[in-house]
C-alpha positions in Angstrom: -6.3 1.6 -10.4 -7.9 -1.8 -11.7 -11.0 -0.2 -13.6 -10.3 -0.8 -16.5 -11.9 -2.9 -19.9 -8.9 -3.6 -21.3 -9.6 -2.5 -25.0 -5.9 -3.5 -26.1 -5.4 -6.1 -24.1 -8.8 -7.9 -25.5 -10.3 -8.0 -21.9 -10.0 -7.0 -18.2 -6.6 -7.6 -17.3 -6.7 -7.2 -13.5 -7.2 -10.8 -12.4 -5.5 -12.7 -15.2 -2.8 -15.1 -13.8 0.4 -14.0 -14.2 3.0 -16.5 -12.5 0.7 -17.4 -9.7 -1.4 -14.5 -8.8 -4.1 -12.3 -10.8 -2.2 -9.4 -12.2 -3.1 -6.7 -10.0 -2.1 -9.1 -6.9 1.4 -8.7 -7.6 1.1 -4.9 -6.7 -1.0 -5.4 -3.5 1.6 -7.7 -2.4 4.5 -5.4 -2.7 2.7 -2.4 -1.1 1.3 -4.4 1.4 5.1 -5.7 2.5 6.0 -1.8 3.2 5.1 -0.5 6.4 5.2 3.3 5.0 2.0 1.8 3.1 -1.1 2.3 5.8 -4.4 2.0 3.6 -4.7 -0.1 0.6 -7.6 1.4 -2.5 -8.2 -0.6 -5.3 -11.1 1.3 -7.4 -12.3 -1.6 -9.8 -15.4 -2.5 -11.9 -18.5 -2.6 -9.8 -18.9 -6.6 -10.7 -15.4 -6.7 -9.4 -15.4 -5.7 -6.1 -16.5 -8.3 -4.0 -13.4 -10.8 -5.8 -11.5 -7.4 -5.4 -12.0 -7.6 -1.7 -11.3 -11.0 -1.1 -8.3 -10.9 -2.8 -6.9 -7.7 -1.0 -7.9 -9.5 2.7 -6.2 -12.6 1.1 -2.6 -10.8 0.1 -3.0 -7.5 2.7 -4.5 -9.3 5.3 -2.7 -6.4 7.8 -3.3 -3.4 6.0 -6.0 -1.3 6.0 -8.1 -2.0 2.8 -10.8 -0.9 0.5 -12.4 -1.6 -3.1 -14.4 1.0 -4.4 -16.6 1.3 -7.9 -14.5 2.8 -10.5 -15.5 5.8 -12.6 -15.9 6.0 -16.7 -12.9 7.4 -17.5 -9.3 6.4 -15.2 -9.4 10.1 -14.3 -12.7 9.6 -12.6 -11.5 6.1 -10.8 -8.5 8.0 -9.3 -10.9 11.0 -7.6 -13.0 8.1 -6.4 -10.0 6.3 -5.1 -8.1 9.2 -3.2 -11.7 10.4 -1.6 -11.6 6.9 -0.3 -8.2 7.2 1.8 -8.5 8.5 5.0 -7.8 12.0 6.2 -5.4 10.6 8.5 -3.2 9.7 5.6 -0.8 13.2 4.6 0.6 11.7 1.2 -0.8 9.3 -1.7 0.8 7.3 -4.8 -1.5 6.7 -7.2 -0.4 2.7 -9.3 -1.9 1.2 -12.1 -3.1 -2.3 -11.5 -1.2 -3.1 -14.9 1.8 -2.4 -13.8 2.7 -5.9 -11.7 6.3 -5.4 -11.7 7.2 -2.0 -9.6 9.5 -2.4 -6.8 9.4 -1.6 -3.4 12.6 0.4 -3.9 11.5 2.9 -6.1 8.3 3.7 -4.6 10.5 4.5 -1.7 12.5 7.3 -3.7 8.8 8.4 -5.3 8.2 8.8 -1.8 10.9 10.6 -0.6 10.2 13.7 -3.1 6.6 14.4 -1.6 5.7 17.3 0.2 3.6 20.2 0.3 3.1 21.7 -3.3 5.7 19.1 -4.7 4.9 16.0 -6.5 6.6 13.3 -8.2 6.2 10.4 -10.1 8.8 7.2 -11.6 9.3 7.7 -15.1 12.2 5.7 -17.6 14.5 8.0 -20.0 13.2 7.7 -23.5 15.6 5.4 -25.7 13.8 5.9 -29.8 13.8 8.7 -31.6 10.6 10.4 -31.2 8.4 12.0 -34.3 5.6 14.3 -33.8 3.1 13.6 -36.6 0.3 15.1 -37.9 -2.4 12.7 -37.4 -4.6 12.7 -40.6 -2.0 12.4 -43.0 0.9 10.7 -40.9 3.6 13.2 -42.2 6.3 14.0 -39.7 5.8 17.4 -38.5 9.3 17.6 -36.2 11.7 15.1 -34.6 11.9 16.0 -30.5 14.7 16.0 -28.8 15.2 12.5 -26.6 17.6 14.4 -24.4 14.5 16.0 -22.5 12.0 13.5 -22.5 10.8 10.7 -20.1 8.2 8.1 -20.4 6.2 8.5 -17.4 5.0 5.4 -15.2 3.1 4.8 -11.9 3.5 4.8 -8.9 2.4 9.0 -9.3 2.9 10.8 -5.7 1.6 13.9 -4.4 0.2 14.9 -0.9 -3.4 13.8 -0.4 -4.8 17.6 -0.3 -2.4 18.7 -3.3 -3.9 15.3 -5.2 -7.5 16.3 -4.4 -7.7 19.9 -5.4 -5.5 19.1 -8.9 -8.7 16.3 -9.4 -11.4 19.1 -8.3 -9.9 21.5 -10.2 -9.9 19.3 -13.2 -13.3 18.4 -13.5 -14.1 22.2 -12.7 -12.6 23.0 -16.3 -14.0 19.6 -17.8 -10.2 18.7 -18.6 -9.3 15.4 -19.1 -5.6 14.2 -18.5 -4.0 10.5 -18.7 -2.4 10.5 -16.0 -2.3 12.6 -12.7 0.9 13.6 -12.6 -0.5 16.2 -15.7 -3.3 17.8 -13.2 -0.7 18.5 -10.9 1.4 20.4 -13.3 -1.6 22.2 -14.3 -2.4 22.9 -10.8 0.9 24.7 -10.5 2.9 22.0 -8.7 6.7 21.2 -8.8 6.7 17.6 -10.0 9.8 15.5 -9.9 11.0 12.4 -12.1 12.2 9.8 -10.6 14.1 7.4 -12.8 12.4 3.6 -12.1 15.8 1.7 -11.9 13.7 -1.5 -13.2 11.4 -3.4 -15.3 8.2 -1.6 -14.8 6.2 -1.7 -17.6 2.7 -2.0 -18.6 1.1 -5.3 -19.5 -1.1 -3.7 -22.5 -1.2 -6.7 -24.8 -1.3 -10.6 -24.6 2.3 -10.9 -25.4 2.9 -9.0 -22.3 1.7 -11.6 -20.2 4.3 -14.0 -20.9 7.3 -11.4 -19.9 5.9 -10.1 -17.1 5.6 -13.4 -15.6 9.2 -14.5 -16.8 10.6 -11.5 -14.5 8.0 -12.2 -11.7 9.0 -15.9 -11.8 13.0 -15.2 -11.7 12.6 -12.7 -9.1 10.7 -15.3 -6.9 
């Protein structure tokens, strides 16, 4: 997913450079380097996608690839994206271009957990103590347990069919969800955490930037 405005960031973050390559680059190149990986779809702004495609024949020049026109919402992008793949293809993961540092190694155990009517997606342990709070007035309504709660990331697996009919099903019920793993669950599906054994965050603001491409640059 590369769709995106950016609102947080102050602009569209999937071709800023980020220790040599535009952001979302950094991604193509990993999944292009696995062999499990057939077909490569970036959905992206519609002013994007020629510089999209170039980029993807530049870093995946053996893959199968495609850029297609994003939707509104991220949601919408992701339907768009996973029509796109071939029928050939059994199983999907579903990455967010922001995400530049995910490693081949734990897409691997994503992908391991797939299968019919099971899903699963890399999520970290949460480390702070979390408050629910009520949002006009701020005041702490409860303090969750940490014990049972993860802060889910991308990639987000699921068999291609399961991944289809959670999206149709969505938009059926005009629900909205931020990430896909939550229209699987709603679709009835096991889903699986995987713990991401490394850095993997999102680059949501400029200050991002800088540590992302401090990792990038001592992995290299």
């Amino acid at each position: 997913m590369a769709a995106g405005h950016g609102t947080r960031f102050g602009r569209a973050k999937q071709f800023v450079e980020l220790a040599g390559l535009p952001m979302v680059g950094w991604s193509i190149r990993t999944f292009a380097g696995m062999p499990e990986i057939v077909e490569i779809v970036v959905a992206t702004e519609p002013e994007s996608i020629e510089p999209m495609r170039e980029l993807l024949a530049r870093l995946a020049p053996q893959s199968s690839v495609r850029a297609v026109r994003g939707g509104a919402i991220r949601q919408q992008s992701v339907y768009e994206a996973v029509r796109a793949v071939s029928e050939t293809c059994d199983a999907v993961l579903v990455h967010d271009g922001a995400r530049p540092l995910v490693t081949s190694d734990d897409v691997r155990a994503g992908m391991r957990e797939v299968r019919a009517r099971r899903a699963s997606l890399l999520a970290a342990p949460v480390v702070d103590t979390i408050k629910r709070v009520e949002l006009q007035s701020r005041r702490v309504d409860a303090t969750l347990d940490r014990a049972t709660l993860w802060a889910a990331q991308t990639p987000q697996f699921a068999m291609r069919g399961d991944l289809l009919d959670a999206h149709v099903r969505a938009a059926g019920d005009a629900i909205e969800a931020t990430d896909d793993a939550a229209l699987l669950e709603r679709a009835g599906l096991e889903v699986i955490v995987v713990h991401s054994t490394g850095e993997n965050f999102k680059v949501t603001m400029p200050g991002d930037v800088e540590r992302a491409a401090a990792i990038l640059q001592a992995r290299e």
